[in-house]
LUMVEXDREN-725378 format. One line per 3 residues: number of its first residue (from 1); their letters; for each residue x, y, z of C-alpha. Coordinates in Angstrom, 1 decimal, padded with zeros to 4 digits, always signed. Layout:
// residues N
NUM	a	X Y Z | ...;
This chain:
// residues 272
1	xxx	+007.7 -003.6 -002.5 | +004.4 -004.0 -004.2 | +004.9 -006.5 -006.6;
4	xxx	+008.1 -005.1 -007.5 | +007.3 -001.4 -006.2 | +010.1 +000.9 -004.6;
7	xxx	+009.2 +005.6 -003.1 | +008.7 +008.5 -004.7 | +005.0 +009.9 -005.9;
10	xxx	+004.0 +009.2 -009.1 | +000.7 +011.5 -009.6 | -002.4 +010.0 -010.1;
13	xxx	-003.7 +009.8 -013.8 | -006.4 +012.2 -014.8 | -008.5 +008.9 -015.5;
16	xxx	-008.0 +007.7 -011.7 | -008.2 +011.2 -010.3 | -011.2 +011.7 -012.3;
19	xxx	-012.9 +008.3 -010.5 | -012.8 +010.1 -007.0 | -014.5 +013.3 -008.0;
22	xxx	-017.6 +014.0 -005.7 | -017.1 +013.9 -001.7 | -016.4 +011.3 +001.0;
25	xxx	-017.3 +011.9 +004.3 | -015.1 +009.6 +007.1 | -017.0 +008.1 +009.8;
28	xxx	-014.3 +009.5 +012.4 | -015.7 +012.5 +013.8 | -015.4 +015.2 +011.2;
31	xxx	-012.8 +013.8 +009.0 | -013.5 +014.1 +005.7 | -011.7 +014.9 +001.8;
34	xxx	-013.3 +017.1 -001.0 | -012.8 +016.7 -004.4 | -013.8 +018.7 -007.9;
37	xxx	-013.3 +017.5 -010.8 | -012.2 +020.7 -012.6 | -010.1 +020.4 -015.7;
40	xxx	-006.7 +019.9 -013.7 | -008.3 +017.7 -011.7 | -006.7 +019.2 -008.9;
43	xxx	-008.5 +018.4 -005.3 | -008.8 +019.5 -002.3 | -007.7 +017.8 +001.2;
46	xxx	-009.2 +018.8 +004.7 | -008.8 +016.2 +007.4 | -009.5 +016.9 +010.9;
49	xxx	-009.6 +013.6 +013.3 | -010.9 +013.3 +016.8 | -008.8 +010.3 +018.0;
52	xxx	-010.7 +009.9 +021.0 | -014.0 +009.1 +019.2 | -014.6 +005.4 +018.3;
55	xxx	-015.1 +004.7 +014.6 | -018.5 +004.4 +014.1 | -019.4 +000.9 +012.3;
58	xxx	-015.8 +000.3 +011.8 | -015.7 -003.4 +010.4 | -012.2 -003.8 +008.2;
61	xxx	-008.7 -002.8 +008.8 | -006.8 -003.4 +005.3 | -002.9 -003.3 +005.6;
64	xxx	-000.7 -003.3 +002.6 | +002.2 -005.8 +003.3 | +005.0 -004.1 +002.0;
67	xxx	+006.3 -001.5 +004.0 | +003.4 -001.4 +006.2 | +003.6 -005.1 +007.6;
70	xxx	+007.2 -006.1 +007.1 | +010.1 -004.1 +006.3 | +010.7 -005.2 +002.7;
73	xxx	+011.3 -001.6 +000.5 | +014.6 -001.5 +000.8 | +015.4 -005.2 +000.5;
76	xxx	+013.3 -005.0 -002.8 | +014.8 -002.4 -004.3 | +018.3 -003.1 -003.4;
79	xxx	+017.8 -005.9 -005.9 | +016.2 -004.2 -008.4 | +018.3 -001.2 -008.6;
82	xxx	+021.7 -004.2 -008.8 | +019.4 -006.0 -011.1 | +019.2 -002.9 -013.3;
85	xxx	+022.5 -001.7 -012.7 | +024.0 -005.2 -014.0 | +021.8 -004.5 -017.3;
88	xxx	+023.5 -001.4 -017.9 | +021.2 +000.9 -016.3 | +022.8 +002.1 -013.1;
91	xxx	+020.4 +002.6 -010.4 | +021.1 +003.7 -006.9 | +018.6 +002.3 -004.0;
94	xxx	+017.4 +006.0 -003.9 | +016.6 +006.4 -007.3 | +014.8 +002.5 -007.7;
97	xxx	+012.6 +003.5 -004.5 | +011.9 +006.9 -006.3 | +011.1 +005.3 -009.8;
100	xxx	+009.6 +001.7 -009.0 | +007.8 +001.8 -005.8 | +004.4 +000.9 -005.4;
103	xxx	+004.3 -000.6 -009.1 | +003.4 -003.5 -010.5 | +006.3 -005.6 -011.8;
106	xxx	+004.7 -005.6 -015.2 | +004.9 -001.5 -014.9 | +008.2 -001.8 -013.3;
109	xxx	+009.5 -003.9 -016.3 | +008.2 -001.7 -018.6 | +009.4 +001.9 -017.2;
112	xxx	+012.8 +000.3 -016.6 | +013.1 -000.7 -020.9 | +011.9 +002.2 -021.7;
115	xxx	+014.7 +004.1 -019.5 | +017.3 +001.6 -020.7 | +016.0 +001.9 -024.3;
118	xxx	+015.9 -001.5 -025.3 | +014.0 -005.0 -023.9 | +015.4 -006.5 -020.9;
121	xxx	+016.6 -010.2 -021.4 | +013.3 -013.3 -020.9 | +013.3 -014.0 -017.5;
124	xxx	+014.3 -011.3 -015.7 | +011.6 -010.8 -013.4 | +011.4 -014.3 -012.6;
127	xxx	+015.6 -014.5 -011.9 | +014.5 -010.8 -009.9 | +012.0 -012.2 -008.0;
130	xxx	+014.1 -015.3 -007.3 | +016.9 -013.1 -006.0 | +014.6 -011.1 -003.6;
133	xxx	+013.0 -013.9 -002.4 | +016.4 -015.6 -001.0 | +017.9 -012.2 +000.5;
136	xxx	+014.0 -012.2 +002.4 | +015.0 -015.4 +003.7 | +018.4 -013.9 +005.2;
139	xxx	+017.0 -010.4 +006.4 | +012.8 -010.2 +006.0 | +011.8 -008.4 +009.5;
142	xxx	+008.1 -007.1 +010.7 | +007.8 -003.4 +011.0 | +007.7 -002.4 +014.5;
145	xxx	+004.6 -002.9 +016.1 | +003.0 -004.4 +013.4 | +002.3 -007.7 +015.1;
148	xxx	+000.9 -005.8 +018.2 | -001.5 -003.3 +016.1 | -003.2 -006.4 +014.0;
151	xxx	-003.6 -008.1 +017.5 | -005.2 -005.1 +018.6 | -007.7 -004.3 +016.2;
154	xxx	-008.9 -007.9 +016.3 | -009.1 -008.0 +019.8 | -011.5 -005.1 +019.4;
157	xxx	-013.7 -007.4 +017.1 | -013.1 -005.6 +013.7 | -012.0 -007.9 +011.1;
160	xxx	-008.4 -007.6 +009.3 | -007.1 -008.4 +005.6 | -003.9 -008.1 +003.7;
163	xxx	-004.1 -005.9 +000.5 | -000.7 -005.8 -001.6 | +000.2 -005.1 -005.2;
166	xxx	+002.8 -008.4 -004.8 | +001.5 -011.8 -006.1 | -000.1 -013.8 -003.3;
169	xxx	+003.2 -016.1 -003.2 | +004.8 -013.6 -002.1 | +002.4 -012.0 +000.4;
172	xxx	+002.2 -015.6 +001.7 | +006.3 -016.2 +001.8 | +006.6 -012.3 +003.7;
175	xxx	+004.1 -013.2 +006.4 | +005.3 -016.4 +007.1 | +009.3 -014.9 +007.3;
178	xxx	+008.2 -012.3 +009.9 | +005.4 -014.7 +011.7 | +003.0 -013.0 +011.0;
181	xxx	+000.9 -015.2 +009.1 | -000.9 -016.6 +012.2 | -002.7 -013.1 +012.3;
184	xxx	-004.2 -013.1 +009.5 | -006.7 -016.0 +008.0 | -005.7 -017.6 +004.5;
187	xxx	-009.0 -016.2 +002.9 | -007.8 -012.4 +003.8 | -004.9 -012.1 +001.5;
190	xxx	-005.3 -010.4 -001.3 | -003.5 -009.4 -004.7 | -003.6 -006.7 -007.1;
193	xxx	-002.9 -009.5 -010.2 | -006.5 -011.0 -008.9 | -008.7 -007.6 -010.2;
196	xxx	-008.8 -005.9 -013.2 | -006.8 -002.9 -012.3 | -004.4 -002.4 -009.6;
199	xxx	-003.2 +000.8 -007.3 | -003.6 +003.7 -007.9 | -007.3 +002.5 -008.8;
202	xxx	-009.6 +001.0 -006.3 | -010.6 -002.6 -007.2 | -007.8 -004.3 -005.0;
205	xxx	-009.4 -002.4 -001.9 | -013.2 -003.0 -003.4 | -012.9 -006.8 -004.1;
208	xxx	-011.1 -007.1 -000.2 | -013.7 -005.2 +001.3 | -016.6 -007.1 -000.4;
211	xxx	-014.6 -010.6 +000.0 | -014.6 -009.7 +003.9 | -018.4 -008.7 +003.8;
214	xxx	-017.8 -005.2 +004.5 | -018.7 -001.8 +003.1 | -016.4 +000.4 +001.9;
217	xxx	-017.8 +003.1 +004.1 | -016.9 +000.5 +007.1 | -013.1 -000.2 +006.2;
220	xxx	-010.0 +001.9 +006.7 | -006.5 +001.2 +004.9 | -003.0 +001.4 +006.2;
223	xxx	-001.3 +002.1 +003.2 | +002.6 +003.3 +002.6 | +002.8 +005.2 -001.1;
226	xxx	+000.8 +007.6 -002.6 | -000.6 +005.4 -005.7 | -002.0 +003.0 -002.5;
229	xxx	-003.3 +006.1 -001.0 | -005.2 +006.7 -004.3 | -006.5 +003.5 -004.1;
232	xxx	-007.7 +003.6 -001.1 | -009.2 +007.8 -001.0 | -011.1 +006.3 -005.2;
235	xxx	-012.6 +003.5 -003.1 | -014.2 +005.8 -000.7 | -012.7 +004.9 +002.7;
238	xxx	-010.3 +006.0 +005.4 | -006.8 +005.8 +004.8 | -003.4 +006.1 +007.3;
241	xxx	+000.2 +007.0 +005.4 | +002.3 +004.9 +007.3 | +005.4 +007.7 +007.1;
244	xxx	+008.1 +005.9 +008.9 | +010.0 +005.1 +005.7 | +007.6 +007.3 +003.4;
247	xxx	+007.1 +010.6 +002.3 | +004.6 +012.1 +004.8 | +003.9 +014.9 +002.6;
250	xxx	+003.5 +012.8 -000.7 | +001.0 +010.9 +001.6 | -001.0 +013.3 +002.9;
253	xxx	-001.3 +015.3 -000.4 | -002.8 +011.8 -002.0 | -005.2 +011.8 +000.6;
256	xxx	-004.2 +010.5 +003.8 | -003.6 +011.1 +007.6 | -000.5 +010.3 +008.4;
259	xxx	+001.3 +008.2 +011.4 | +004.8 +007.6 +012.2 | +003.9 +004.3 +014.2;
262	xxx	+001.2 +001.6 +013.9 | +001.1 +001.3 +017.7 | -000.8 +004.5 +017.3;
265	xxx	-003.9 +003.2 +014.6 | -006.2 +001.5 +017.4 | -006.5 +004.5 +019.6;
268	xxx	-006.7 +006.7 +016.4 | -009.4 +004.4 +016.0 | -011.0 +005.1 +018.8;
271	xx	-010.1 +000.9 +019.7 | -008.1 +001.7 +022.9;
């Protein structure tokens, strides 16, 4: 969960939408996303991809952890939605994934008083976080193929970095539950309560990609909710919806092409 996230889309502002007006050409063949910035800020979404091509100049793959990495949503938001229940707010699974995901705590905390209509007791993220970080401990597993993709993409000499709305404790704890810390380098993790702004808006994906010394022209995210997808399409480069768990059409509406498997990013890649 990104810091606290859990599914459904929550549309972009008209502030973040406004950020991505103008056009973005992908270096894949003839994938590319329009935009116009009329008053609705509506936009427009045409992605074609030749996955037999090889990404031109393709430098950095950036994977979310949550949901993309290891299999955390609904261990996240099985505590949350208890945690909120308990309060007096009952909260099915369903309905925390469809409220919370891909938030910041801070964001959950505050959508979650204002549904319960008063202030939550002092530290309840912290006794939250505590909670979800033991049942990790118990049940934390990689996504399939996660493991083999990462391996994959650095085999083929393009550099990889962890992006995710969680603090870095947490990214750190994940990776090391599900072994997959080893693939990744210490200086390539990187947090959303680092930047100014997180997802929907770019700076999470910007400072990674300049941290890593690549363009954002060069880099292509792996992302799993729409507001990461935003992030990613404001930030002017390539994004996968990872749909396994996810909403393919919430995805691919905020801007991405979508895959039901990781094992399937390096060859749309072009890397195998």
């Amino acid at each position: 969960m990104r810091a606290a996230g859990t599914g459904g889309y929550h549309r972009p502002s008209e502030a973040v939408l406004a950020s991505t007006a103008g056009r973005c050409r992908y270096a894949s063949g003839t994938s590319r996303i329009t935009y116009r910035s009329a008053p609705d800020a509506a936009f427009i979404h045409d992605v074609t991809t030749d996955a037999q091509r090889p990404e031109p100049d393709l430098q950095l793959v950036i994977f979310d952890c949550d949901g993309v990495l290891v299999d955390s949503e609904s261990i996240s938001n099985d505590v949350l939605a208890q945690k909120l229940t308990a309060e007096g707010l009952p909260t099915t699974l369903a309905q925390a994934r469809h409220d919370y995901q891909g938030l910041l705590l801070s964001e959950v905390l505050s959508r979650a008083q204002e549904k319960l209509g008063r202030r939550l007791p002092p530290g309840w993220i912290e006794a939250y976080e505590h909670e979800r970080s033991a049942v990790f401990r118990r049940e934390l597993q990689p996504v399939p193929g996660a493991a083999e993709t990462v391996r994959r993409v650095t085999a083929a000499g393009v550099g990889v970095c962890v992006a995710s709305q969680g603090k870095l404790e947490k990214t750190r704890l994940s990776l090391a539950l599900t072994g997959l810390d080893a693939l990744f380098p210490a200086d390539a993790l990187f947090s959303a309560h680092t930047v100014p702004r997180g997802k929907p808006h770019p700076d999470l994906f910007l400072h990674a990609a300049q941290r890593m010394g690549a363009s954002p022209d060069s880099c292509v995210v792996i992302e799993d909710t729409p507001s990461g997808v935003t992030a990613a399409v404001a930030a002017q480069m390539r994004v996968f919806g990872y749909a396994a768990d996810s909403d393919a059409h919430a995805l691919r509406e905020a801007g991405a092409e979508i895959v039901h498997s990781l094992s399937d990013v390096p060859q749309l890649l072009g890397l195998s």
